[in-house]
N, C-alpha and C positions, 0 to 999 in steps of 0.2 A: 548719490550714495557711493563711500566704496568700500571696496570688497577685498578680502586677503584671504592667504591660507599658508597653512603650515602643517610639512607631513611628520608621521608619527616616526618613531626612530627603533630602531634593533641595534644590538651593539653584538656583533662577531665575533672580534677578537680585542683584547686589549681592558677585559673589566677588572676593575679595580687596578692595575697598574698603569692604566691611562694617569691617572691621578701623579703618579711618579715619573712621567714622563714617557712612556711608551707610547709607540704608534696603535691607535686604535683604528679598527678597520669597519666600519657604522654605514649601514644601511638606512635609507627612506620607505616606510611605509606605505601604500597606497592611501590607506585609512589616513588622517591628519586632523584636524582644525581652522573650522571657517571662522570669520569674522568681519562683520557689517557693519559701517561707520555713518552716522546720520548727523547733520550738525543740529546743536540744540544750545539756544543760548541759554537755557535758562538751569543749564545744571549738568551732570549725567549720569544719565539712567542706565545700569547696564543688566543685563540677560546674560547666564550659560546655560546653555542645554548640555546635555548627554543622549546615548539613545535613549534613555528612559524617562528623558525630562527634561523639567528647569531644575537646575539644583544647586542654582545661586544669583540671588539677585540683591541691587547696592541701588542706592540712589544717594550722590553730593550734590550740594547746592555748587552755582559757580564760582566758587573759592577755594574746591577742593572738601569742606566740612562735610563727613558723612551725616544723612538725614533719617533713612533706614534702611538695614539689609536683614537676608536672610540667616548670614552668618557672621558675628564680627572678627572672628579672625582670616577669615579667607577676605573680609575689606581690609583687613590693615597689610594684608600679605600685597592684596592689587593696589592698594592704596602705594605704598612703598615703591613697587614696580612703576606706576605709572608717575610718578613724584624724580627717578633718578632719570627715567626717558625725558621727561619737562629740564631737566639740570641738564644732560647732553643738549637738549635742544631747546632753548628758552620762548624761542618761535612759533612750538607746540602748545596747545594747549586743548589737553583732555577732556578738562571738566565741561567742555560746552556740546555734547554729544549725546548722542541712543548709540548702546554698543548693544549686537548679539553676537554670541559667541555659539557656534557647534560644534561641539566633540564629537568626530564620526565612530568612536572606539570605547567601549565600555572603560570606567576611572581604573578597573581592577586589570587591564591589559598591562598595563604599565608600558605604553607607548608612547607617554611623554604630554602629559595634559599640563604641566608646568613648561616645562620647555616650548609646546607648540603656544602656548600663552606669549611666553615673552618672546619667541619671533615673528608674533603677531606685531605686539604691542610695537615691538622692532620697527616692522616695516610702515606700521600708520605712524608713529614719530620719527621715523627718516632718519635714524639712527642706525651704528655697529650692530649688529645683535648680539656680541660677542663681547663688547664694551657692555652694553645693557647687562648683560648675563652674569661678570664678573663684579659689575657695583650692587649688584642688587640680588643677589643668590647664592649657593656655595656647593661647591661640584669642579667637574671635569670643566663642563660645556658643548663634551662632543653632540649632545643631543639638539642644541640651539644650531649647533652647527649644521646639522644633519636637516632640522627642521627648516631651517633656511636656506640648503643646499638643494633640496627634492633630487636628490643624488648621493648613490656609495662614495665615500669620501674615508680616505684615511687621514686621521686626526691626531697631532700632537701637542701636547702640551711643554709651551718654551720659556715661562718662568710660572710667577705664582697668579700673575691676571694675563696671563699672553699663550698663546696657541697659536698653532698654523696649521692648515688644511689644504686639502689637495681632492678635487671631485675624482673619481676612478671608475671601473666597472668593472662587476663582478657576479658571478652567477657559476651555481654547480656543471659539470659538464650535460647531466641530466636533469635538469630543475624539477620537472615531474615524478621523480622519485626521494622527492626532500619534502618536508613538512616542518610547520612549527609550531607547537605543541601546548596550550597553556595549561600549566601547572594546577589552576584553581586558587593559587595563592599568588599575593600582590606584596612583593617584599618591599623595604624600606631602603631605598639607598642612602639614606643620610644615615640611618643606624648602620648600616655594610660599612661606609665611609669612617666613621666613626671607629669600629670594631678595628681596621687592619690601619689607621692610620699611626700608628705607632710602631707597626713590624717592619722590620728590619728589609729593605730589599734585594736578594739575591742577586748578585755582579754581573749573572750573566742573562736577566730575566728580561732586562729588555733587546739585546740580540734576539732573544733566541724570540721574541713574539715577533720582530721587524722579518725575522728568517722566515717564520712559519705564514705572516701576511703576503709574503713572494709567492710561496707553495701555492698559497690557494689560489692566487689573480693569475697562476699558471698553471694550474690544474688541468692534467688531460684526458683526465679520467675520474669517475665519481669514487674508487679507492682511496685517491690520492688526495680528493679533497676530503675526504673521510677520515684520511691518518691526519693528514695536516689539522684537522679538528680534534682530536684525540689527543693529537699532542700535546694542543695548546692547554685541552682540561688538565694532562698531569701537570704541565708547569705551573698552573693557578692552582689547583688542588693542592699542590705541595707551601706552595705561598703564604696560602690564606689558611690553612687549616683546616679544611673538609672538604670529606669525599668524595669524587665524581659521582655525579648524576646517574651515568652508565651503569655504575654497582648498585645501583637501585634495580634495575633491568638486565639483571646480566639473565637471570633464567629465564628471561622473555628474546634473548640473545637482538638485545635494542643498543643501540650507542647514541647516548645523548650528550648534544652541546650544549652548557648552558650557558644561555643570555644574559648579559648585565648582573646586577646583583645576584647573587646564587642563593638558591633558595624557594623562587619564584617567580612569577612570570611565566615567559616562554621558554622553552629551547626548540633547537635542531637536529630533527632525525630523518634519516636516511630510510623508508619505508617501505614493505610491502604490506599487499592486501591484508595479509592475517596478523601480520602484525597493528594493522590499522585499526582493527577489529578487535585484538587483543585490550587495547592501550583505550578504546571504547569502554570495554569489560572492564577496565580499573576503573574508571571514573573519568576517564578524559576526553571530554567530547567537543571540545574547539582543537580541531587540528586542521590547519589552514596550509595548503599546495604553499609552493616557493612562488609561484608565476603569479599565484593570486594576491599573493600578502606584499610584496616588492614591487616598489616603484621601481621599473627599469631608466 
């Protein structure tokens, strides 16, 4: 049998202008995605779990023809994935297998259950992941990146299927005074992607995130990683057209960064006790340490 894994992703610095070519600054998850490969000549059967379950299962004959699943659009989405990793690799061949899949992160994290998918798929077809990502998806990719790095890595994108990467290391000066925060809401990035792909990009928007990615990998104090966070919110807040997160919290005197698509998900906040408790009292009660949620 064997066995893969792929960790969940956080995006720092660089959302939505990644897409334009910005450096983005992306985190690995400890949480991620398992995956068990068993040969089977006579089809493949496949399983995902979540923590809450199975919440999708396929079965093809060995020809690739679906015979029944639980959902037919989530087989024609794997079906397509596992069809352009067979075209990178003609040598592969999927359909003769038992796949199970485990997502260690609820779907509504938005840690990356597509992405950890296809640096799975990635690595049992002996593939780019990164090639796989661009024929068969439509995004950045820092996420596949990230998923198949199990390391911070800062991520740029160098044409329209091409990107480069760079593993890094990064962490607040105080990590136990940082938390990351989930909203309760699981926003859409292809609708984000969507929305801002037509604005206009400010001249000096990608300087000024490559400047503020230095601040933080040189942060010598939790202030300064703190402004260097702050700043980045107004430059994307002015971009994109809506208001820092933080103004949601200003009389709770909170500064929050948000993660990836805005809107939802997670962010990053700088925390004490009362305000832990507070941010409880609203409704928000997944709020995960730095040390714990970050693969070092």
């Amino acid at each position: 049998m064997q066995r893969f894994f792929a960790s969940g992703k956080i995006m720092l610095t660089g959302e939505y202008a990644v897409l334009f070519g910005a450096p983005a600054l992306a985190l690995p998850t400890k949480l991620g995605q398992n995956m068990q490969v068993a040969l089977n000549s006579s089809g493949l059967n496949w399983t995902s779990d979540d923590p809450e379950g199975t919440w999708f299962t396929g079965k093809w004959d060995s020809e690739g023809q679906l015979q029944v699943t639980s959902n037919e659009d989530t087989a024609k989405r794997l079906k397509h994935l596992l069809d352009v990793a067979q075209s990178l690799n003609p040598n592969w061949h999927p359909y003769k297998a038992n796949v199970h899949c485990t997502l260690e992160f609820p779907t509504n994290w938005g840690l990356g259950s597509s992405s950890t998918l296809i640096a799975l798929v990635a690595q049992w077809a002996e593939v780019d992941p990164l090639t796989l990502f661009f024929k068969s998806w439509k995004g950045s990719g820092y996420d596949v990146a990230v998923a198949s790095a199990h390391s911070a890595i800062i991520y740029k994108k160098t044409g329209e299927s091409k990107a480069h990467w760079t593993k890094t290391i990064i962490s607040p000066p105080s990590p136990e005074q940082w938390f990351f925060v989930h909203q309760n809401v699981k926003q859409s990035t292809y609708d984000e992607i969507n929305r801002i792909s037509e604005r206009p990009l400010p001249n000096s928007l990608i300087d000024d995130i490559e400047a503020i990615n230095q601040q933080l990998l040189s942060a010598e104090s939790d202030d300064d990683f703190e402004e260097a966070l702050q700043q980045h919110e107004i430059i994307i807040s002015q971009f994109i057209g809506k208001p820092m997160l933080s103004e949601h919290f200003n009389k709770h005197q909170i500064k929050a960064k948000s993660l990836g698509a805005w809107g939802g998900d997670f962010f990053l906040s700088r925390l004490n006790d009362l305000q832990i408790e507070t941010l409880n009292a609203l409704g928000y009660n997944t709020i995960i340490p730095w040390s714990s949620f970050i693969r070092s």
